[in-house]
C-alpha positions, 0 to 999 in steps of 0.5 A: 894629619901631616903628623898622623900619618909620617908617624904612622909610616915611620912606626911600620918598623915596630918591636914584634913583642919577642925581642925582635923587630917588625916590618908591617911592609915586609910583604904586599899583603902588609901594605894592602892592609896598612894602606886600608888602615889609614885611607882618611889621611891619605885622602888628604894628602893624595889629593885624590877622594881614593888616593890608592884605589887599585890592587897594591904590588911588589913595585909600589911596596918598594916604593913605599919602604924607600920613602919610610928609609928617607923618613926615618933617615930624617926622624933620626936627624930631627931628635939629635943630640937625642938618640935615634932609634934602636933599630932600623930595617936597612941602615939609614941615607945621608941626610941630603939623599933623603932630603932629596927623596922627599922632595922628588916624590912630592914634586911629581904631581901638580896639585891645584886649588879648586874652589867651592861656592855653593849657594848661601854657603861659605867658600871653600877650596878643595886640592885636587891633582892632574890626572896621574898614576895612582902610584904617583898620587900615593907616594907624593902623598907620603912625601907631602906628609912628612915634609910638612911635619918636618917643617912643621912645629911638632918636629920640635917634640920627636922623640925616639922611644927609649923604652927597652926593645921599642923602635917607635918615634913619638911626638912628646905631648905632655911635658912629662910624657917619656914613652910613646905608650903607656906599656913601654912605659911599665916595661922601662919600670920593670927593666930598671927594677931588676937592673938595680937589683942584679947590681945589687942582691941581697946579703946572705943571712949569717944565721945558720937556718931553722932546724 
């Protein structure tokens, strides 16, 4: 889920279907209902059953765009000598501040192991965290995340979508796989169709027309 989730943080820049780009948390709204939409993963990595149950605000929105900046910073570095993507909604850190910023945000909240043994059932051990601000559990969960996909063998596959207009970073599933989706795909098609043909138009017929 590591994987799921630093993608998902990382694609709330996305392209806006107009030739510009979005930010799914340029407002609070935005991060109430993307926090919604993916409340399994950061069950996970929060440890925490509710990892975010108050009402999101302008502090933990910041909070949220500074860990993505440090994210995509480390994205951007991960795909080298490939490009990175097209766009970014604030120009990206050094790589050790964001290596940094990662690392602080995971560290500010003590996980421990708790095991489970009901009767004529298998072990099992469960993370839970110290009591702590529900702003805390969040961001250290984002961190966690994306520090584990980073670490992790998936990193090997990043991609930074060439499609025209996209911003997305993929992870490259398939040998063949180019395009983070499908569309973007049919999009790159089009876009060198009418490349080769703006480069090359048809001759003018000699032939004077029919009367």
């Amino acid at each position: 889920m590591s994987q799921q989730l630093a993608l998902a943080l990382a694609s709330t820049i996305r392209h806006d279907g107009n030739g510009g780009v979005a930010d799914d948390l340029a407002d609070v709204g935005g991060l109430t209902t993307w926090l919604r939409e993916h409340a399994e993963p950061l069950r996970e990595y929060a440890a925490e059953p509710e990892p975010y149950a108050g009402t999101p605000d302008e502090q933990l929105r910041l909070d949220v765009v500074a860990l993505r900046r440090a994210v995509r910073t480390l994205f951007a570095h991960a795909v080298r000598p490939g490009a990175p993507s097209r766009a970014e909604s604030a120009p990206l850190l050094p790589v050790p501040d964001a290596i940094d910023q990662l690392n602080e945000a995971a560290g500010r909240l003590p996980v421990r192991p708790v095991l489970g043994w009901p009767d004529e059932s298998t072990p099992t051990v469960a993370w839970r965290c110290a009591p702590a601000d529900a702003r805390l559990r969040l961001t250290a969960g984002l961190a966690r995340a994306a520090i584990e996909f980073l670490a992790g063998p998936a990193r090997t596959q990043l991609l930074a979508c060439p499609a025209p207009r996209c911003v997305r970073y993929f992870v490259k599933e398939h040998p063949r796989q180019a395009w983070c989706k499908p569309s973007c795909g049919n999009r790159a098609r089009v876009s060198r169709h009418y490349q080769r043909h703006a480069a090359n138009p048809p001759a003018a017929s000699a032939e004077p027309p029919p009367q």
